[in-house]
C-alpha positions, 0 to 999 in steps of 0.5 A: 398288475400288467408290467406298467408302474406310475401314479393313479388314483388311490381308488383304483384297484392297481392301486392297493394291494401292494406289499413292502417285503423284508428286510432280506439277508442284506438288510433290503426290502421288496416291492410286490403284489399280495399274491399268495401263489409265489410263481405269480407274485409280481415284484417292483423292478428296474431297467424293464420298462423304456426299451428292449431287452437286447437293445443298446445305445439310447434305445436301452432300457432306462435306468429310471423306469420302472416296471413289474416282473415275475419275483421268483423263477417258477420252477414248472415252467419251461418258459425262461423269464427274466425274474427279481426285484429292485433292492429298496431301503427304508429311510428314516427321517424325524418328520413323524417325531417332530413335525416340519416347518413350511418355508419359503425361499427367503427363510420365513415360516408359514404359521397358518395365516402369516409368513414370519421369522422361523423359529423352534416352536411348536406353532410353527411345525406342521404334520399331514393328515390322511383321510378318504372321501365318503362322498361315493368316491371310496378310496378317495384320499383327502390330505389335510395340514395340522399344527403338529403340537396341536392336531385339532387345529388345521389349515383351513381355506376361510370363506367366511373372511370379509375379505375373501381369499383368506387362509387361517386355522380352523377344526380338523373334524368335519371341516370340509375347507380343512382337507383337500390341500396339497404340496407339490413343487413348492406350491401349497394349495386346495381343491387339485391345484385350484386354489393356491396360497400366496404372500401379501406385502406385509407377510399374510397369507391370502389365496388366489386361483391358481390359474392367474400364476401367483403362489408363495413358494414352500419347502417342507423343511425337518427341524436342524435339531430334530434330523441331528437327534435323529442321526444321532441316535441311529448312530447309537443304535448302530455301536449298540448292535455292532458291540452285541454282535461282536460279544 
């Protein structure tokens, strides 16, 4: 690592290796490297990156960057580095207990081939898959959308529609147009952004490149009723323990 935290490519070296370390004595987690000597291990911080150490004013360090640094003080060298880590939490949602709704900015649900009205059930709740090319792209991660109660079934772009530009469900094994899709700032789409979901005046689905501009704007959305359980039994959780410790 050289200090530098951002987003790459999952097949890059920089990219793996990573440790999530924890919990410490109050109840927070670390960020560092796999390195076993722990004078060299690098840790996940804040306020490194964006400016000067001793600097002030706009040209500080910023309170949103983020860099790597030393996570213990190596006690034989005389050299005085500054040391320590972010303290990190790890939050809990019911995404992975019950799956989550596709939603547009009018409250309809995507089902895989049409925008309808969102409901509790099981059709209409989504999961992501994780999967990596084996193309001589090792380590090239390839994301694919799955009915949640039914994860065979995925979201797959349907070339063979006699209309062309269709979205519907198809197999998730070694089904080529089911992988590759992505959900970023509301817009569903396949290929790195080349091909994008969009809404049809009778609520279809279709694609369209994402070039010309149009895409039907989503938000994953957690059922009301599962994130309420959720709570709900983390709060349980939470008496169950404070009661044992107190006895």
């Amino acid at each position: 690592m050289n200090g530098v935290v951002g987003m790459e490519r999952c097949n890059r070296k920089e990219s793996k290796h990573w440790l999530l370390e924890g919990p410490n004595s109050e109840g927070y987690y670390r960020l560092s490297d796999d390195n076993e000597d722990s004078a060299k291990k690098q840790c996940v911080t804040r306020y490194k990156a964006g400016g000067k150490r001793n600097e002030k004013g706009a040209k500080a360090r910023l309170r949103n960057s983020i860099s790597t640094q030393p996570c213990e003080k190596d006690t034989k060298s005389s050299v005085t580095a500054e040391t320590g880590y972010v303290q990190l939490e790890i939050v809990e949602t019911a995404v992975h207990d019950a799956g989550f709704y596709l939603r547009t900015v009018d409250g309809l649900c995507f089902d895989g081939s049409k925008f309808r009205k969102c409901e509790p059930v099981g059709e209409l709740l989504w999961g992501v898959g994780l999967s990596f090319s084996g193309n001589g792209e090792k380590g090239d991660v390839e994301r694919s959308f799955f009915k949640f109660h039914l994860g065979n079934r995925c979201l797959e772009e349907d070339v063979n529609h006699v209309n062309g530009g269709y979205v519907g469900m198809g197999s998730c094994e070694n089904n080529k147009h089911a992988r590759r899709w992505g959900l970023k700032r509301g817009k569903l789409s396949r290929n790195n952004s080349q091909i994008c979901v969009v809404r049809t005046l009778d609520n279809g689905a279709a694609t369209r490149m994402c070039s010309e501009g149009w895409f039907e704007h989503l938000t994953a959305e957690i059922p009301l009723e599962a994130e309420k359980a959720r709570a709900q039994s983390e709060e349980y959780y939470r008496r169950d323990l404070s009661s044992m410790i107190s006895k």
